[in-house]
C-alpha positions as MATLAB code, in Angstrom:
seq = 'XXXXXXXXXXXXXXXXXXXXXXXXXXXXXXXXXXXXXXXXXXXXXXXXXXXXXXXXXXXXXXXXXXXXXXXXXXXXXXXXXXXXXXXXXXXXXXXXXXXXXXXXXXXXXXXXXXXXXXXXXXXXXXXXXXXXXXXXXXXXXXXXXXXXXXXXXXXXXXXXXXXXXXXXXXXXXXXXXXXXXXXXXXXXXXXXXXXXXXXXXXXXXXXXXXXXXXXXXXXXXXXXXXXXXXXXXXXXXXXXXXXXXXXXXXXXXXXXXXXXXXXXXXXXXXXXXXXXXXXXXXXXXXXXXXXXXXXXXXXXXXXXXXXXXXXXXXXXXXXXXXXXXXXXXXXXXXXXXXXXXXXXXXXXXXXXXXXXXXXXXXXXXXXXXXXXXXXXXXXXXXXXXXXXXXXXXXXXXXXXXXXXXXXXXXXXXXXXXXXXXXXXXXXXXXXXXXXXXXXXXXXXXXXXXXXXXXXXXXXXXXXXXXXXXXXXXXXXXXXXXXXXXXXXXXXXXXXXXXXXXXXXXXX';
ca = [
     115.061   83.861  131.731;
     117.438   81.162  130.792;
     120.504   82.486  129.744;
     120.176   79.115  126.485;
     117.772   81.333  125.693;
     118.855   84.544  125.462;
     119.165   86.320  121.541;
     122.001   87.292  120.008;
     120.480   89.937  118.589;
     121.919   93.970  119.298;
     125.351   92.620  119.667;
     126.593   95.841  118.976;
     125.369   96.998  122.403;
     127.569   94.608  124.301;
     129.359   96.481  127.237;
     132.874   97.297  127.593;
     132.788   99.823  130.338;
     136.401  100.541  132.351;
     136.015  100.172  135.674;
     135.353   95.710  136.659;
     132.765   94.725  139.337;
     133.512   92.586  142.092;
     134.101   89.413  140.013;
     136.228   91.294  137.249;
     136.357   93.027  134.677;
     135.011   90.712  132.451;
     135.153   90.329  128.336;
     138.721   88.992  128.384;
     138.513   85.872  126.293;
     135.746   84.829  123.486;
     133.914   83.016  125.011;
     133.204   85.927  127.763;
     132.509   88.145  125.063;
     129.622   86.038  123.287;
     127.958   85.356  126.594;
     127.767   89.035  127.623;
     126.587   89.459  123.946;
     123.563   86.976  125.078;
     122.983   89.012  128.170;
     122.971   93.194  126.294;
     120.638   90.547  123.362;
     117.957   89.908  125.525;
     114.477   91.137  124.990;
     112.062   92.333  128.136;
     108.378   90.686  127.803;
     106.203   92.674  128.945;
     103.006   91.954  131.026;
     100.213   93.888  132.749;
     100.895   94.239  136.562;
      97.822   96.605  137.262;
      97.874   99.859  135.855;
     101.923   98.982  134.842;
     104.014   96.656  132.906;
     106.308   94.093  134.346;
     109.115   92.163  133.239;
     112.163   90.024  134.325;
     115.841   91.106  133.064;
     118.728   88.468  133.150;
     122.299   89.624  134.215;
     125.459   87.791  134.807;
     126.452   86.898  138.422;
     129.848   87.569  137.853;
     130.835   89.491  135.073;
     134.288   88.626  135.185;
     133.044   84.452  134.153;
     129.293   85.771  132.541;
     129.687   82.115  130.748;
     129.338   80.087  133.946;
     125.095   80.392  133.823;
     125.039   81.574  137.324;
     122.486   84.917  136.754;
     120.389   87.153  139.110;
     116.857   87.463  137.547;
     115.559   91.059  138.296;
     112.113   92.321  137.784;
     111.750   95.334  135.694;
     108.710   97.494  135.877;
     106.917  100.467  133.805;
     104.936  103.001  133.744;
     104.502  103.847  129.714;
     104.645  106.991  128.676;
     101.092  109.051  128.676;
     101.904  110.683  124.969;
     103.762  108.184  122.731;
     104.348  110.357  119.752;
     105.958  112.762  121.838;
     108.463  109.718  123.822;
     111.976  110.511  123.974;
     112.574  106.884  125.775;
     113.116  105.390  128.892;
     113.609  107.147  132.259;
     115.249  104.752  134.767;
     115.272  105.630  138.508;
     116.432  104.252  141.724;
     114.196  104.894  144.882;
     118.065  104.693  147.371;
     118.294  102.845  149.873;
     120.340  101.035  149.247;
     118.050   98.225  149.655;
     115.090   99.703  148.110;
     112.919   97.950  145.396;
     112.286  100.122  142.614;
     109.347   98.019  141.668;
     107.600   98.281  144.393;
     108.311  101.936  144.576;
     106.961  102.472  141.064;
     104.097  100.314  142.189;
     102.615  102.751  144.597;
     102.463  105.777  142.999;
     102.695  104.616  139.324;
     105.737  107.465  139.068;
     103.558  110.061  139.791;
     106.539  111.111  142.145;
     107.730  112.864  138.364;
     106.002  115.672  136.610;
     103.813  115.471  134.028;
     105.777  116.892  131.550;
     107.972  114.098  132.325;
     105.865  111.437  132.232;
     104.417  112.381  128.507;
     108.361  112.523  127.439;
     109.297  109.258  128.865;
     108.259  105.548  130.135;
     108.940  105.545  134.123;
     110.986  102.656  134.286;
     112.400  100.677  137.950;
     114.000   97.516  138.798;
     115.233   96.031  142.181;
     118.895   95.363  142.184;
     120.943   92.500  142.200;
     120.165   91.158  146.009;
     117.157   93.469  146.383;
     113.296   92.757  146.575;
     112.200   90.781  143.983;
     115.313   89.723  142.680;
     115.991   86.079  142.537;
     118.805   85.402  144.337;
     117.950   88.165  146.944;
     120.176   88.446  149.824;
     118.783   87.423  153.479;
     119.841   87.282  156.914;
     119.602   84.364  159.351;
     118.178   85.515  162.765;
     120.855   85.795  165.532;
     119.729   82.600  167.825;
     122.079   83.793  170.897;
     120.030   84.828  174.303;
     119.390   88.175  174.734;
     121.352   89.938  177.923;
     118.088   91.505  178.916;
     120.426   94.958  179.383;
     119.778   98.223  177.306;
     122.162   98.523  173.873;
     123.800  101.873  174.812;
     123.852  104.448  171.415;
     127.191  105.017  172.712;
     128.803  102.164  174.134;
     131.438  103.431  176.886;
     132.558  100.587  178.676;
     134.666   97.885  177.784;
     131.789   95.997  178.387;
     129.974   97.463  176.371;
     131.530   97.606  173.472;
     132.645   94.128  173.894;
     128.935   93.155  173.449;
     128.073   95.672  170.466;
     131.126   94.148  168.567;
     130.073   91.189  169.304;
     126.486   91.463  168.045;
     128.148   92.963  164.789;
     129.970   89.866  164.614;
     126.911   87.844  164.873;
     125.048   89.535  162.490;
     127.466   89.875  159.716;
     127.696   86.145  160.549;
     124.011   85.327  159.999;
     124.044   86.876  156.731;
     126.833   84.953  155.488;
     125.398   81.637  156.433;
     122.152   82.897  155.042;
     122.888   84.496  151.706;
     126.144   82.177  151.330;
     128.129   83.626  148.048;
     126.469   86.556  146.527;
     127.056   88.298  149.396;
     130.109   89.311  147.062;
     128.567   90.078  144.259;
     125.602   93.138  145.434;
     128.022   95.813  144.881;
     127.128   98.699  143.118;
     129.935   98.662  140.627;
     128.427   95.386  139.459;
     124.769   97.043  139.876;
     125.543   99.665  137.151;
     126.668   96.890  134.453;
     123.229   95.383  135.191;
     121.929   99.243  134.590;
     123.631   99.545  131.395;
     122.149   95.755  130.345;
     118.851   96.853  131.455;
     119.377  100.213  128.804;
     120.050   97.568  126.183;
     116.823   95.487  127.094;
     114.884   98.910  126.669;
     116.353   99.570  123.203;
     117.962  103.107  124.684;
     121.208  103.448  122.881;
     122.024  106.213  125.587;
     120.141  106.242  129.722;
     118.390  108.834  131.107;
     118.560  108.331  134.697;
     117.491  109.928  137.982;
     119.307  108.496  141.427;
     118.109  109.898  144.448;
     120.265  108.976  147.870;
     122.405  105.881  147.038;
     121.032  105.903  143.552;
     123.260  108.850  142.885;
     126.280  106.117  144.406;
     124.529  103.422  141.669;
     124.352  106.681  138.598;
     128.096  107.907  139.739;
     129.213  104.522  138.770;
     127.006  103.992  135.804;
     128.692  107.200  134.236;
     132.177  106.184  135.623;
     131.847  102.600  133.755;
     130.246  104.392  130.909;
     130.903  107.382  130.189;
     130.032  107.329  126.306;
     126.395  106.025  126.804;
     124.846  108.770  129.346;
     122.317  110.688  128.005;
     120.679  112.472  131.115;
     121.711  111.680  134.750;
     120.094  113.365  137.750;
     121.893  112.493  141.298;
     119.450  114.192  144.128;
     120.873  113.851  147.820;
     124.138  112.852  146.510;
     126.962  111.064  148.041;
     130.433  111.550  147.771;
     132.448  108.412  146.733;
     135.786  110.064  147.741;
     134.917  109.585  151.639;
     136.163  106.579  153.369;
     134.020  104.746  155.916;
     134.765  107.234  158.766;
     134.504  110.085  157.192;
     131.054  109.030  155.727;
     130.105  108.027  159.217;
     130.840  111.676  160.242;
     129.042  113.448  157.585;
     125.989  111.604  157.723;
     125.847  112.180  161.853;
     126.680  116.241  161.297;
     123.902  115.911  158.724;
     121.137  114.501  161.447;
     122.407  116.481  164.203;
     121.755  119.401  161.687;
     118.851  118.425  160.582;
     117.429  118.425  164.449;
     118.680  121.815  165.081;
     116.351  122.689  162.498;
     113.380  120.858  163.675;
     113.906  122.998  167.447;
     113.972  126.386  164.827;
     111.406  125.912  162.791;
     109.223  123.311  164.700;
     106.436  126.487  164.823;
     106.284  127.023  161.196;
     105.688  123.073  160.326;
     104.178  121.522  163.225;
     102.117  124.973  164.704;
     100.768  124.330  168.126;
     101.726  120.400  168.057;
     105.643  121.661  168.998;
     107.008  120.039  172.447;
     108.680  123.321  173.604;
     108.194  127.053  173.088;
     111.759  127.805  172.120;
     114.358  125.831  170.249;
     116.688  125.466  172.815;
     113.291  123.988  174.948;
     113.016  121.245  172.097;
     116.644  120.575  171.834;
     117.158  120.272  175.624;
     113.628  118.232  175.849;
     114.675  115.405  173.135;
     118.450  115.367  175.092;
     116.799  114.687  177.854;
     114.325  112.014  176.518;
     117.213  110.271  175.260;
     119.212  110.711  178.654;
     115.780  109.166  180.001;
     115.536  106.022  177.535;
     118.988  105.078  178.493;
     118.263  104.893  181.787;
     114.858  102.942  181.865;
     112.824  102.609  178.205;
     109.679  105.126  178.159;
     106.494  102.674  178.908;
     103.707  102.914  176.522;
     100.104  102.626  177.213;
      99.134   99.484  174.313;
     100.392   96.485  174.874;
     100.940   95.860  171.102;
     103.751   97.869  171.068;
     107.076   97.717  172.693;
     108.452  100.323  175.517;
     110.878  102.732  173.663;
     114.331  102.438  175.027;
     117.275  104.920  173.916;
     117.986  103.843  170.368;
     114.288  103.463  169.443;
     113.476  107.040  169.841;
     117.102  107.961  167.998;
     115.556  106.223  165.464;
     112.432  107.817  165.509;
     113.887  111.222  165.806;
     116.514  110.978  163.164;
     113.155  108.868  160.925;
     111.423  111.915  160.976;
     113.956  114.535  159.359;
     113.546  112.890  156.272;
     109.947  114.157  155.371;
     109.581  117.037  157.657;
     106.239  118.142  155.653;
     104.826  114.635  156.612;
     106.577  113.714  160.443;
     107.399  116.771  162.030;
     103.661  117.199  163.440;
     103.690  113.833  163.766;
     106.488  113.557  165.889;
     106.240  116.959  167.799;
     102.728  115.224  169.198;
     104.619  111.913  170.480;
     107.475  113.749  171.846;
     104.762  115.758  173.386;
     103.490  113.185  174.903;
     106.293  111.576  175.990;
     107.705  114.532  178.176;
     104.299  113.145  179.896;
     105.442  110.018  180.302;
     103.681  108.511  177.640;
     105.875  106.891  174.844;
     102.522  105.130  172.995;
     102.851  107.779  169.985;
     106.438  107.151  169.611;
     106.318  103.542  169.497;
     102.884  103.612  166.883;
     105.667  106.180  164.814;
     108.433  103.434  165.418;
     106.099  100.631  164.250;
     105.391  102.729  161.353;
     101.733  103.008  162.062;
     102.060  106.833  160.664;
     104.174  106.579  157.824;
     105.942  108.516  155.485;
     104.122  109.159  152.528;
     107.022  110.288  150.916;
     107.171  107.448  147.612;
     111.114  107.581  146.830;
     112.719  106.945  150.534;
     110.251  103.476  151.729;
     109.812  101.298  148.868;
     105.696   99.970  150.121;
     104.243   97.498  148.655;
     102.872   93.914  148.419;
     106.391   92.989  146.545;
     108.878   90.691  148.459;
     111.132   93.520  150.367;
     115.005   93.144  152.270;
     115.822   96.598  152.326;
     117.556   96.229  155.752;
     119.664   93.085  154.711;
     120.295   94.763  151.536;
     121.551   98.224  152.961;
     123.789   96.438  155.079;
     125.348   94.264  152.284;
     125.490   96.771  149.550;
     127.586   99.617  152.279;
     129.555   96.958  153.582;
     130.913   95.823  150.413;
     130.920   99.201  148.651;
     133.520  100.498  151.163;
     136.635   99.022  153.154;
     135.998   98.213  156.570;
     139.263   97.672  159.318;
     138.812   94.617  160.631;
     139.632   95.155  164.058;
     137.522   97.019  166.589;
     140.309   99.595  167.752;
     139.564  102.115  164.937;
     135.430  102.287  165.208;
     135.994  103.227  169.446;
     138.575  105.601  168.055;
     136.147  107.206  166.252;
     133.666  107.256  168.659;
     134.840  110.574  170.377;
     135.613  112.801  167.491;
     132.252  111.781  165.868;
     130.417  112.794  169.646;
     132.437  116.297  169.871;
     131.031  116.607  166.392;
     127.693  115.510  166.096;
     126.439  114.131  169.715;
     124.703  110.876  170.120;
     124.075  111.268  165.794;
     127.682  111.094  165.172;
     128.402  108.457  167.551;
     125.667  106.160  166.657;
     126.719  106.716  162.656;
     129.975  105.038  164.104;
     128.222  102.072  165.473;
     126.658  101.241  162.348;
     129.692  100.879  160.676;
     130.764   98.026  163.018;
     128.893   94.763  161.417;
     130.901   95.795  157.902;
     134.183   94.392  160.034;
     132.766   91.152  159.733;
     131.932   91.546  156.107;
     132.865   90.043  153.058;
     135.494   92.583  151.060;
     134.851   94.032  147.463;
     137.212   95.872  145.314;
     135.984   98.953  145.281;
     137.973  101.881  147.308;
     137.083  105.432  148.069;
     138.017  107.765  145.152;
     137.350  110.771  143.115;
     135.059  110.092  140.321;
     136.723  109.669  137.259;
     134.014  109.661  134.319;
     136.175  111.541  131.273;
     133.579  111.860  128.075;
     130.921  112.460  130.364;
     128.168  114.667  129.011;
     127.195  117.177  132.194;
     125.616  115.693  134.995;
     122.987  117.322  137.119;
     123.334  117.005  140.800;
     120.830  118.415  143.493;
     121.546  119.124  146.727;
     119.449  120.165  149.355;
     121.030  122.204  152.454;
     119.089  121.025  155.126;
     119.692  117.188  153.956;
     119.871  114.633  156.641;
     121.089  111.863  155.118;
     123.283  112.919  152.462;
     124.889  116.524  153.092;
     124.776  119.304  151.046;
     128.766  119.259  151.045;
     128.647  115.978  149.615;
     126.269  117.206  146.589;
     128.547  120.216  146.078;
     132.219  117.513  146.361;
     130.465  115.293  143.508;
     129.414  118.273  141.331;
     132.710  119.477  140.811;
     134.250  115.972  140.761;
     132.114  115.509  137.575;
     133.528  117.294  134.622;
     131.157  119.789  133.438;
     129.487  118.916  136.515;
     126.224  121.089  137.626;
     125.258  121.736  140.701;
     121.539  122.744  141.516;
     120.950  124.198  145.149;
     117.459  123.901  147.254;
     117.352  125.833  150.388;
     115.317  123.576  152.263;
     114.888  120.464  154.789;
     114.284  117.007  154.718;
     115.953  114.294  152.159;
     116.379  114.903  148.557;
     114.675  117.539  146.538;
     112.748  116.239  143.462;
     109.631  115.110  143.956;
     108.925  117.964  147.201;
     110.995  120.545  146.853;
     108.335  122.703  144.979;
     108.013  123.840  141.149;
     111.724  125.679  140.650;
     113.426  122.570  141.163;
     110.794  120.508  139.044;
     111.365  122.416  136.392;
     115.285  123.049  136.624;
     115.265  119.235  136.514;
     112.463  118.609  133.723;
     113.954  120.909  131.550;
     117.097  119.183  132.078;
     115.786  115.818  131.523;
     114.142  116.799  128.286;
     115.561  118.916  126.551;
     119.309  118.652  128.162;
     118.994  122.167  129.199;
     122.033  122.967  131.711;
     121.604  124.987  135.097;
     123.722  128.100  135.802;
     126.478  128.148  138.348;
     124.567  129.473  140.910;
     121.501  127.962  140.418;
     119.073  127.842  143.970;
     115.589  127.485  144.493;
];
């Protein structure tokens, strides 16, 4: 949509949240003011998209100069509520990622992913972020066009070789992506993805959001109710992340959290995956997937199709650390291919790495016929969310507290990190979360989390004041959604009605 033609109409929802986005804080002058009063103005048009509604929503490229007409065009998409007279309003999610489109998400479950209860309350509402999916910009990645060294990547690159080549790679990456996505590379951050949140609540007609964030949309909520404070009605962050950790630290936590997540695969392998299990004991499994991985480095495990690629070290991490995420859907899944592979058969674990079985799990993967760039986008969206060094000295630093720590999980965590060197800067540093006004904020945290640590759900509770901290005692990523009926209806009734948890609230 235009911004010429934009209304003027609900002026008096115009933002003037605290904390700026990476082009400003915006609103200084008049003529700021009455083209952010275009933008919160703006009416969605709805249109039937199947059994849903679509639309497009209009935000500001930068909202520190929202007059220069450069916009991202989003698409919006909803599932209406199934009992009208009974509608509280709009329930906006984000799938995580980041990177993941929320329409496409919506698309292919129709938000069945939420209760009943909660879908007669409210419309199911998802959009893809600035640079995600759909969105127009959307942020891309030129292919690296370099020759390939025909030699294994390492997970842990020792040698100075080594680690010559994997920082150069990161260089060449980061590099594509600039070239390719040229200057809104700058302007994906999450800070400025909550303003477009908060325009997107004015486009509903919700003078207050109820939102639920799982993984990094608990990052996108936690600055929604930092910015503003005054207009949260509901917020739910499930598989939170702590916004107080700097890159190493978050490198860390996340590697702990696989390593512990695999340790609980080897225990309770026999309870999920019966008979499928590749050892009889934990320490068999543990020692068998070390082992795999000790094999992969040395020559990749051959598969039997030749569709599908030979699975060299980082493949099957991949596939390993893939799999805690869902263990109800993967862990037979991948007991059988590791199985296999102790045969010397990698086939299943390259069909797992192609994604030939995957998750069914509807808020990790956004699926989908919908345009998708959830790898570019995850990589732009950390990278410019959190301050990088620039120099390589600090990541190979790193490198052997994160192994004594967390093994090949807390090494490769470390690795990841090195393409943000390269990467454009944003404004936004590592801090407590500072949200006074605040109504309390629900956060879920699940102890056998992968990807986001329980510690991390339990930091941003208490960072939050009158922050609330519910507790599953579980495995796999996030909670609502699989975690069974107590947390459903802890949540729901939360949701709702606004009903708070206790203290010591666990399912």
């Amino acid at each position: 949509m235009p911004l010429a033609v934009l209304s003027l109409a609900a002026a008096s929802l115009v933002g003037c949240g605290g904390t700026g986005g990476t082009g400003g804080t915006g609103g200084s002058g008049a003529e700021e003011q009455a083209a952010l009063k275009l933008f919160y103005g703006q009416k969605l048009t709805w249109a039937d998209c199947g059994d849903l509604k679509c639309a497009r929503l209009t935000v500001p490229r930068d909202y520190g100069h929202p007059e220069n007409g450069k916009t991202f065009v989003l698409p919006v998409t909803k599932a209406a509520t199934a009992d009208p007279d009974e509608r509280v309003g709009s329930l906006v999610y984000n799938p995580g990622g980041p990177g993941a489109s929320g329409v496409s998400d919506l698309k292919a479950d129709g938000g069945e992913v939420f209760s009943r209860a909660v879908r007669a309350r409210f419309d199911i509402v998802s959009f893809d972020p600035r640079g995600v999916g759909g969105s127009k910009p959307a942020v891309t990645c030129a292919q690296d066009t370099g020759e390939e060294s025909g030699e294994p990547e390492p997970i842990t690159p020792a040698t100075a070789k080594d680690r010559a080549r994997a920082f150069a790679a990161a260089r060449a990456e980061a590099a594509g992506c600039v070239r390719a996505s040229g200057g809104i590379l700058r302007q994906v951050g999450t800070v400025d993805a909550a303003r477009d949140l908060d325009v997107l609540r004015a486009a509903l007609g919700d003078k207050k959001l109820t939102y639920l964030g799982w993984s990094y949309g608990t990052s996108l909520g936690t600055s929604y109710a930092e910015q503003f404070p005054h207009r949260v009605r509901a917020l739910v962050l499930d598989g939170a992340i702590d916004p107080s950790l700097n890159w190493r630290q978050r490198a860390l936590s996340q590697g702990t959290g696989f390593r512990r997540a695999v340790d609980d695969y080897a225990e309770q392998c026999a309870d999920i995956a019966g008979d499928s299990c590749p050892g009889a004991t934990p320490r068999e499994i543990s020692e068998l997937i070390e082992e795999l991985y000790e094999q992969a480095a040395r020559e990749p495990l051959p598969v039997d199709d030749e569709d599908l690629y030979d699975v060299d070290a980082r493949t099957l991490l991949d596939i390993v650390t893939g799999a805690m995420y869902t263990p109800e859907d993967q862990w037979e899944d991948l007991s059988e291919a590791l199985s296999a592979a102790v045969d010397g058969d990698g086939t299943k674990l390259a069909a797992l790495a192609e994604g030939d079985e995957p998750s069914t799990d509807s808020h990790k993967k956004p699926r989908g016929t919908d345009p998708e760039n959830d790898d570019e986008a995850i990589l732009a969206v950390s990278c410019l969310d959190t301050p990088h060094p620039r120099t390589a000295g600090p990541y190979w630093n790193a490198l052997g507290p994160a192994g004594k720590a967390a093994g090949v999980y807390g090494t490769s965590s470390v690795v990841d990190e090195l393409t943000c060197a390269n990467w454009p800067t944003g404004t936004q540093r590592p801090h407590r979360v500072s949200a006074k006004g605040v109504p309390p904020v629900l956060v879920v945290g699940t102890t056998g989390d992968p990807a986001t640590p329980y510690e991390e759900a339990r930091a941003l509770a208490e960072q939050f004041p009158g922050g609330m901290l519910l507790t599953y005692e579980g495995v796999g990523h996030t909670a609502y959604g699989r975690a069974g009926s107590c947390v459903t209806e802890a949540v729901d009734a939360y949701l709702i009605t606004r009903k708070p948890v206790g203290s010591d609230a666990t399912c």
